[in-house]
Jmol script that loads the backbone (N, CA, C; Angstrom):
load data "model"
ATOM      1  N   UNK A   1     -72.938 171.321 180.549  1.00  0.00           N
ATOM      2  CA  UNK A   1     -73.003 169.960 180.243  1.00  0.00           C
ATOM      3  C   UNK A   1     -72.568 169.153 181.441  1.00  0.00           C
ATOM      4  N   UNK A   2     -73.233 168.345 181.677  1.00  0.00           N
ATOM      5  CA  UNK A   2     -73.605 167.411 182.917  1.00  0.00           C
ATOM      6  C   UNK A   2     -73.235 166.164 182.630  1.00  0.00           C
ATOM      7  N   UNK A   3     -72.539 165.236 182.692  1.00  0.00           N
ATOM      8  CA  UNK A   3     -71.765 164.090 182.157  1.00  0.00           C
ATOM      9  C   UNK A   3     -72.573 162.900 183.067  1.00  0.00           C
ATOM     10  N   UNK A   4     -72.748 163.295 184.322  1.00  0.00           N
ATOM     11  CA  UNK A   4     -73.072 162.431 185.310  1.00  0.00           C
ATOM     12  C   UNK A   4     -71.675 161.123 185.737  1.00  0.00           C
ATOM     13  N   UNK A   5     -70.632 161.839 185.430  1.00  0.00           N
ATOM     14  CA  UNK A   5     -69.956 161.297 185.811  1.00  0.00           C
ATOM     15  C   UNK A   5     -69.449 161.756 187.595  1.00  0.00           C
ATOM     16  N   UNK A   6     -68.766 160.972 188.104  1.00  0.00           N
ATOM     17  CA  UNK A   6     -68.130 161.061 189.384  1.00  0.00           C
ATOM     18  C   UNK A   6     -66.601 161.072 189.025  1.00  0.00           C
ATOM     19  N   UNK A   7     -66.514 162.011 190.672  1.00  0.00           N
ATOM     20  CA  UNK A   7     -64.881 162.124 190.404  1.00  0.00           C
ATOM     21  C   UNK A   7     -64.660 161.117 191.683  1.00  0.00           C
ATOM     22  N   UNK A   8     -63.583 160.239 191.424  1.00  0.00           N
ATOM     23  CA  UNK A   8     -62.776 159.179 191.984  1.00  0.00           C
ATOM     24  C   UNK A   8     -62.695 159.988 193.333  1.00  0.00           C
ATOM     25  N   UNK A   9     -62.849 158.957 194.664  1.00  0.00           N
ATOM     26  CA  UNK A   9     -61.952 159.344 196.158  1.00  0.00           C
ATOM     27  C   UNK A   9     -60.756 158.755 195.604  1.00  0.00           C
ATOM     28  N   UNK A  10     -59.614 159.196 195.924  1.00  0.00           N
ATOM     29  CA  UNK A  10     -58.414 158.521 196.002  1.00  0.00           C
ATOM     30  C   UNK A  10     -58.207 158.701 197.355  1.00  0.00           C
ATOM     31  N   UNK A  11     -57.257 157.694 198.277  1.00  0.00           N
ATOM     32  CA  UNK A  11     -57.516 157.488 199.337  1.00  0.00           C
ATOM     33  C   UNK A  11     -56.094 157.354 199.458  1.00  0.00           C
ATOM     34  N   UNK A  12     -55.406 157.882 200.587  1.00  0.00           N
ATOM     35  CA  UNK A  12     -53.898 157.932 201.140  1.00  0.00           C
ATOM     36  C   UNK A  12     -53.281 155.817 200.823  1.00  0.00           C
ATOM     37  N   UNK A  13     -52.006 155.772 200.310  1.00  0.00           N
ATOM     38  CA  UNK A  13     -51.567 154.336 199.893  1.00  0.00           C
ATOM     39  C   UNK A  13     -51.351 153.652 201.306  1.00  0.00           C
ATOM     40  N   UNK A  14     -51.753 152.364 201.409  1.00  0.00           N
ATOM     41  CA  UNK A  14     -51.457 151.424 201.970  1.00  0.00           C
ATOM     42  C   UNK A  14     -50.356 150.354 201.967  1.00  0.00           C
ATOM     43  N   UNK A  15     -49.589 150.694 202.849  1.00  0.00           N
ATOM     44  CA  UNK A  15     -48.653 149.832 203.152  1.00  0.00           C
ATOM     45  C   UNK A  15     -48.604 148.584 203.677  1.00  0.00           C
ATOM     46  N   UNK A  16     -48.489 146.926 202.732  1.00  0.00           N
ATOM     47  CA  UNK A  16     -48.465 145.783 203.745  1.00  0.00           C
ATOM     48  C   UNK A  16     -46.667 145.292 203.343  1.00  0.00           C
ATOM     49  N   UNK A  17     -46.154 145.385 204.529  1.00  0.00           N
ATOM     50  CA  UNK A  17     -44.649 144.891 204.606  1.00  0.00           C
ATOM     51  C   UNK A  17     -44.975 143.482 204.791  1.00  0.00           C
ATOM     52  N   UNK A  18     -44.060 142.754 203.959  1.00  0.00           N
ATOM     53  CA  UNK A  18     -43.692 141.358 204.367  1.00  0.00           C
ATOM     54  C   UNK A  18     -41.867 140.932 204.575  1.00  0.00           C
ATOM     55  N   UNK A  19     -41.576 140.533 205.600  1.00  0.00           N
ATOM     56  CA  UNK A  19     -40.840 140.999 206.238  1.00  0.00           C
ATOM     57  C   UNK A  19     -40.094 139.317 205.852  1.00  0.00           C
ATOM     58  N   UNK A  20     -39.022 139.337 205.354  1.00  0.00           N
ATOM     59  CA  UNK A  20     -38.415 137.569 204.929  1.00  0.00           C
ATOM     60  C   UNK A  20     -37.016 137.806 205.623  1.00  0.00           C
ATOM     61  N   UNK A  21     -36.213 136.538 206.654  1.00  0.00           N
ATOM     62  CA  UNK A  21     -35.423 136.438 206.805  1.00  0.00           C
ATOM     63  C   UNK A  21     -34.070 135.747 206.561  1.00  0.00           C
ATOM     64  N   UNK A  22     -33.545 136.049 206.365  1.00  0.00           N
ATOM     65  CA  UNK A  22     -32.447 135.216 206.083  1.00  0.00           C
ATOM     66  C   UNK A  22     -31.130 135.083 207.109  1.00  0.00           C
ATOM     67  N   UNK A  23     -30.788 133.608 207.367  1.00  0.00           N
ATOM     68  CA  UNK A  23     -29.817 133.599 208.636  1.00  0.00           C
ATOM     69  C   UNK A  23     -28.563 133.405 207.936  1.00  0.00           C
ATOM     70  N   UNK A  24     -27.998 134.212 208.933  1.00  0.00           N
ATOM     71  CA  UNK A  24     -26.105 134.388 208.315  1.00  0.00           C
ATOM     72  C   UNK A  24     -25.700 133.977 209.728  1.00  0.00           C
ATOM     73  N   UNK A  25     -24.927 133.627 209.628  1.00  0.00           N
ATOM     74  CA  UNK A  25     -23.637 132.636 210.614  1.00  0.00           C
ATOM     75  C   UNK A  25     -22.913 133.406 211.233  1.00  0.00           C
ATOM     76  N   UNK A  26     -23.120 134.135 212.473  1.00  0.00           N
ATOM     77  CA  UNK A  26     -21.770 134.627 213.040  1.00  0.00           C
ATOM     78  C   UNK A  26     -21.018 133.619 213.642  1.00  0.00           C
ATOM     79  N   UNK A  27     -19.566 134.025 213.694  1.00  0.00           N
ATOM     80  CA  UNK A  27     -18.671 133.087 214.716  1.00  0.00           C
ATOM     81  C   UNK A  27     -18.803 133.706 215.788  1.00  0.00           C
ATOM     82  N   UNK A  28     -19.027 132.950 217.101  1.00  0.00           N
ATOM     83  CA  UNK A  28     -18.686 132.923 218.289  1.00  0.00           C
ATOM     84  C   UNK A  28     -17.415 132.201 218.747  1.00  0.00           C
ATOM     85  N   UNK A  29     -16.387 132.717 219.139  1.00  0.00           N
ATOM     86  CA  UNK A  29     -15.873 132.040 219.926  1.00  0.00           C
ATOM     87  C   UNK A  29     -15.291 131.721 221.784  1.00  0.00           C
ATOM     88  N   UNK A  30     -15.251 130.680 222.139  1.00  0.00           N
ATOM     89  CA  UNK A  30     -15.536 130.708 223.588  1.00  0.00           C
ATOM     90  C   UNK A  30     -14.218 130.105 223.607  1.00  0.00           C
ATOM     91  N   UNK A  31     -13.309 130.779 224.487  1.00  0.00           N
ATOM     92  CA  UNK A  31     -11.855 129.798 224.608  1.00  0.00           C
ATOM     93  C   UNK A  31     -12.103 128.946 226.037  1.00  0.00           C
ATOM     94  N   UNK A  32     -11.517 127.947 225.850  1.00  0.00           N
ATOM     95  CA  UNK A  32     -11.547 126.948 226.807  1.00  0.00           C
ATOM     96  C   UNK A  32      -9.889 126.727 227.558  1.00  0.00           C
ATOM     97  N   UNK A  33     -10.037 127.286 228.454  1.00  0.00           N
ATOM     98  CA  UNK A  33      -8.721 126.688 229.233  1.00  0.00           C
ATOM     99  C   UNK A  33      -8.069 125.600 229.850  1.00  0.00           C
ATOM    100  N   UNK A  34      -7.627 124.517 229.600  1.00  0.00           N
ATOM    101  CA  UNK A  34      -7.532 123.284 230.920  1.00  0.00           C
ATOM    102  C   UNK A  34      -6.093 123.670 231.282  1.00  0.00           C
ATOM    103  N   UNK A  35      -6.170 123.039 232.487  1.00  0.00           N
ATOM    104  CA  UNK A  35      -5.205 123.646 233.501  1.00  0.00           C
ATOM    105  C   UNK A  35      -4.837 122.333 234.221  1.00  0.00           C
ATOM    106  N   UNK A  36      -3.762 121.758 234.197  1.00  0.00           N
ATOM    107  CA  UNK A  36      -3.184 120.461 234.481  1.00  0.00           C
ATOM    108  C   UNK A  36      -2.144 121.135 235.805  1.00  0.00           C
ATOM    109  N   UNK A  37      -3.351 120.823 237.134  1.00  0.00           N
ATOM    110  CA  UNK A  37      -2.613 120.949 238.197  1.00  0.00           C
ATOM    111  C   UNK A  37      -1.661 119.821 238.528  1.00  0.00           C
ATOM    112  N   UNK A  38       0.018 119.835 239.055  1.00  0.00           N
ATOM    113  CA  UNK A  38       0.444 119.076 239.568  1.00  0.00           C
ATOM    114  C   UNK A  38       0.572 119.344 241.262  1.00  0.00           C
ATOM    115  N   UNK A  39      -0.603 118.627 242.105  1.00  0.00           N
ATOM    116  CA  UNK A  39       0.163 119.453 243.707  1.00  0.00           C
ATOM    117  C   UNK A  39       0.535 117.891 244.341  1.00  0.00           C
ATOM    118  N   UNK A  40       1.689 118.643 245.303  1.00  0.00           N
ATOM    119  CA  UNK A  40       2.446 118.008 245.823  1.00  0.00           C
ATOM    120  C   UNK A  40       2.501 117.415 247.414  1.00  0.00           C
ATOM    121  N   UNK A  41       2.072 116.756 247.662  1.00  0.00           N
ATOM    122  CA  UNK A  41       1.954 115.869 249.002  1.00  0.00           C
ATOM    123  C   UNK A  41       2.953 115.337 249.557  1.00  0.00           C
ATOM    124  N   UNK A  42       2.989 115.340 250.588  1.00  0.00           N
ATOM    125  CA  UNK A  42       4.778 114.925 251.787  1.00  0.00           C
ATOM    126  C   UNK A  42       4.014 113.511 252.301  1.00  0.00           C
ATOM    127  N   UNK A  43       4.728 113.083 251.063  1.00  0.00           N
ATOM    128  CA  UNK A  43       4.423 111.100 252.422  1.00  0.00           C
ATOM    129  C   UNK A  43       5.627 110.764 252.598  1.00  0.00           C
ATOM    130  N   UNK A  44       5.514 110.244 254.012  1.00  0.00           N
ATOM    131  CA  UNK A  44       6.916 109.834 254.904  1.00  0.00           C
ATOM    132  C   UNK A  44       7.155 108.574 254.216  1.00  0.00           C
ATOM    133  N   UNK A  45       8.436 108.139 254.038  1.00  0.00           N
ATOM    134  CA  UNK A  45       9.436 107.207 253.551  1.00  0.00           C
ATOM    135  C   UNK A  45       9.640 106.763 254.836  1.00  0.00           C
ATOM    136  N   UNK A  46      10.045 105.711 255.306  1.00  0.00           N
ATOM    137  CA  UNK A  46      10.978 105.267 256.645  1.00  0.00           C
ATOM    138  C   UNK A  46      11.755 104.484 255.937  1.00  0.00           C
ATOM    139  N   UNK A  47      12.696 104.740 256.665  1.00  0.00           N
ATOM    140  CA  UNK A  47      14.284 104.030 255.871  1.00  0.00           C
ATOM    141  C   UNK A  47      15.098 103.287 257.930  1.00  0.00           C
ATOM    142  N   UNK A  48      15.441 102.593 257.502  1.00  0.00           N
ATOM    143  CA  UNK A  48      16.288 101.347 259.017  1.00  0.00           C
ATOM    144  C   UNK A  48      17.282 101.347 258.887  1.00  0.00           C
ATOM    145  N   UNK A  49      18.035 102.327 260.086  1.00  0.00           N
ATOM    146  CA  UNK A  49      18.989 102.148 259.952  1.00  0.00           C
ATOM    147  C   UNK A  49      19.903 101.136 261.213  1.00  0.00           C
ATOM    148  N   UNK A  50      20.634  99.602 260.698  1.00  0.00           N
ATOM    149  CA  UNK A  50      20.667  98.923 261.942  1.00  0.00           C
ATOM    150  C   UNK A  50      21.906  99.240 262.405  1.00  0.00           C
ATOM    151  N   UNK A  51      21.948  99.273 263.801  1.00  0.00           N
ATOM    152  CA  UNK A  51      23.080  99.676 264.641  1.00  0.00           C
ATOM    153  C   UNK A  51      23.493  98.105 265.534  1.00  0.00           C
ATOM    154  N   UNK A  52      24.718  97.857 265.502  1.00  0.00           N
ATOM    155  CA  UNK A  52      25.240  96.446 266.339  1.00  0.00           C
ATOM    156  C   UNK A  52      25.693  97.556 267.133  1.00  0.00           C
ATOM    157  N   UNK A  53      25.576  97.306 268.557  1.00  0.00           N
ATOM    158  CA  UNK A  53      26.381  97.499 270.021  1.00  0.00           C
ATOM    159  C   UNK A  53      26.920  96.356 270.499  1.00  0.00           C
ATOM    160  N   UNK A  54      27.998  96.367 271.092  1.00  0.00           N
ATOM    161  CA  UNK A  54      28.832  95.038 271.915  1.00  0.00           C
ATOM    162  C   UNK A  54      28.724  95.138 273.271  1.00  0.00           C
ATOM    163  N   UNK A  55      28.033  94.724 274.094  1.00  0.00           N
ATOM    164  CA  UNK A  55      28.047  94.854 275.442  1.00  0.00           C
ATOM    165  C   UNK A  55      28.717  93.389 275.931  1.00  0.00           C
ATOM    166  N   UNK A  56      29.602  93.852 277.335  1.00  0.00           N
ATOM    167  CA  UNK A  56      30.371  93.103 277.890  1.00  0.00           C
ATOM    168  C   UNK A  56      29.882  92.765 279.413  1.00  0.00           C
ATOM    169  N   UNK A  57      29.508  91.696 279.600  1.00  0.00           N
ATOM    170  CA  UNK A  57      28.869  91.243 280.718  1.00  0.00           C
ATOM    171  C   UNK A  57      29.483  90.751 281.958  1.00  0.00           C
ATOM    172  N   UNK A  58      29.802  91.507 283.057  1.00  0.00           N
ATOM    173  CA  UNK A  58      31.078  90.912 283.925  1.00  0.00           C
ATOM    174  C   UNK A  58      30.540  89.534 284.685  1.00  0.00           C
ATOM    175  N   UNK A  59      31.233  88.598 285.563  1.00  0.00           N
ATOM    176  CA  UNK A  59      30.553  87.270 285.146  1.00  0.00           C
ATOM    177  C   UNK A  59      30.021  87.488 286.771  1.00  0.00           C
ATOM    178  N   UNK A  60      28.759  87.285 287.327  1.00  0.00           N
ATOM    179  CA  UNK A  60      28.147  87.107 288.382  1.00  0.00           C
ATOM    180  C   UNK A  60      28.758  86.323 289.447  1.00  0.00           C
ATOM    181  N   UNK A  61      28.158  86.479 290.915  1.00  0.00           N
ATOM    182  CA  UNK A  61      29.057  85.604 291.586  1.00  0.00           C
ATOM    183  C   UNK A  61      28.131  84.407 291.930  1.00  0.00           C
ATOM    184  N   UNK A  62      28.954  83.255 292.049  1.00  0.00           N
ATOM    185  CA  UNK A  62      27.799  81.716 291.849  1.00  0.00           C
ATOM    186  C   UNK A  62      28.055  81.174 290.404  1.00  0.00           C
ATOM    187  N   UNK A  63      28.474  81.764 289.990  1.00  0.00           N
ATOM    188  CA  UNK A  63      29.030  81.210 288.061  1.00  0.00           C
ATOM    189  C   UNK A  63      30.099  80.614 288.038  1.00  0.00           C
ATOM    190  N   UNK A  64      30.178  79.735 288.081  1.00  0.00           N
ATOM    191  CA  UNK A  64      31.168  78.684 287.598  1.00  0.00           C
ATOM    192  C   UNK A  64      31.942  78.245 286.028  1.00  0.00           C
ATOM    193  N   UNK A  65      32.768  78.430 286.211  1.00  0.00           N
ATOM    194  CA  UNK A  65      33.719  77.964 284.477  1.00  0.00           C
ATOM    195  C   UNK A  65      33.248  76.711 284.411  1.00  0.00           C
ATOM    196  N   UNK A  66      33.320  75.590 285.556  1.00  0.00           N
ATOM    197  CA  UNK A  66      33.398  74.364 285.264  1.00  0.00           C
ATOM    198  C   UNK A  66      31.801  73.773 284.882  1.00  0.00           C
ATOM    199  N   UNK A  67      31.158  74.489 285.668  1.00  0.00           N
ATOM    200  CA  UNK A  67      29.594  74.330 285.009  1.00  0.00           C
ATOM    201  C   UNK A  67      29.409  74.501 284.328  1.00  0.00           C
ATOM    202  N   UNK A  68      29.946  75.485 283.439  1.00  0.00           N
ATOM    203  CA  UNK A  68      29.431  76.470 282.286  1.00  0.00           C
ATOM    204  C   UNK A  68      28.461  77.260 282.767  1.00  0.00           C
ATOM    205  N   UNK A  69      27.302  77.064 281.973  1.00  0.00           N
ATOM    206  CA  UNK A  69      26.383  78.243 282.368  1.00  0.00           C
ATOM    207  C   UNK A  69      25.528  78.211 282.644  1.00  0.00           C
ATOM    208  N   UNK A  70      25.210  76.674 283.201  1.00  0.00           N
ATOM    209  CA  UNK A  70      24.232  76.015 283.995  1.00  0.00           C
ATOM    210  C   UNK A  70      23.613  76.909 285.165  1.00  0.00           C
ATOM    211  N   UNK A  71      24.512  77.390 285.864  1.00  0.00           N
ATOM    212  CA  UNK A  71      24.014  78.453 287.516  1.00  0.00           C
ATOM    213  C   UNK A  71      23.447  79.746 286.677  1.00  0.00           C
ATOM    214  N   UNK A  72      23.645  80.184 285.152  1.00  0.00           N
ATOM    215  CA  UNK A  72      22.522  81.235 284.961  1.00  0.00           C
ATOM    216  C   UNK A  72      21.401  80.881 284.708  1.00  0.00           C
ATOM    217  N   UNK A  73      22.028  79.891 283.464  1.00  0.00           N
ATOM    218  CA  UNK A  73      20.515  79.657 282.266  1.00  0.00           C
ATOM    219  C   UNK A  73      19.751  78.065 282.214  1.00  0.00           C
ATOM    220  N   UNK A  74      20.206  77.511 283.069  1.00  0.00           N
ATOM    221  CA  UNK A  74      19.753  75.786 283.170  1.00  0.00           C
ATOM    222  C   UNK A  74      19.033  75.774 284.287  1.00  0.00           C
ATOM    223  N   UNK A  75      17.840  74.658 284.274  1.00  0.00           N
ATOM    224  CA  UNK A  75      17.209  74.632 285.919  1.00  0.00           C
ATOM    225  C   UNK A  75      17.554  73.093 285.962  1.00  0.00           C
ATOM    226  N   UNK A  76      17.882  72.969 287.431  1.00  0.00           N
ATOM    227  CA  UNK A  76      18.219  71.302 287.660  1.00  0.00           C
ATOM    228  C   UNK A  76      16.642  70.802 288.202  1.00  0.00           C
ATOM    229  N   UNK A  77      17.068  69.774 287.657  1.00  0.00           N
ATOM    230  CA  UNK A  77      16.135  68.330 287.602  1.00  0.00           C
ATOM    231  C   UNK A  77      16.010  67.757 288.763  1.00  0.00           C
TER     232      UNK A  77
END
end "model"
wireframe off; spacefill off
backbone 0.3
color backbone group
């Protein structure tokens, strides 16, 4: 008996991946350093210090008491 039926190919399964993502949060962290230089520079100060000296002047010859001090520091007229 002859049915005339067929027997099925079955054929190796096919695989279609669909591939879905989902984002998760890593922490990164980056440390940041600041660095508060203090540098130090030499600027000159000047500071005065005044000195009085007494000098004693012996009296020239041509100088007169009675003139005063006309024969150093006066010109005649």
């Amino acid at each position: 008996m002859h049915c005339g039926c067929v027997n099925p190919i079955v054929c190796p399964a096919q695989y279609v991946v669909r591939d879905y993502y989902t984002p998760r949060v890593v922490p990164v962290v980056q440390p940041i350093v600041t660095v508060n230089r203090q540098n130090i520079v030499n600027v000159p100060q000047y500071y005065v210090q005044p000195l009085t000296t007494n000098v004693v002047v012996a009296p020239q010859p041509g100088f007169s008491t009675a003139t005063g001090t006309r024969g150093l520091f006066s010109r005649r007229f």
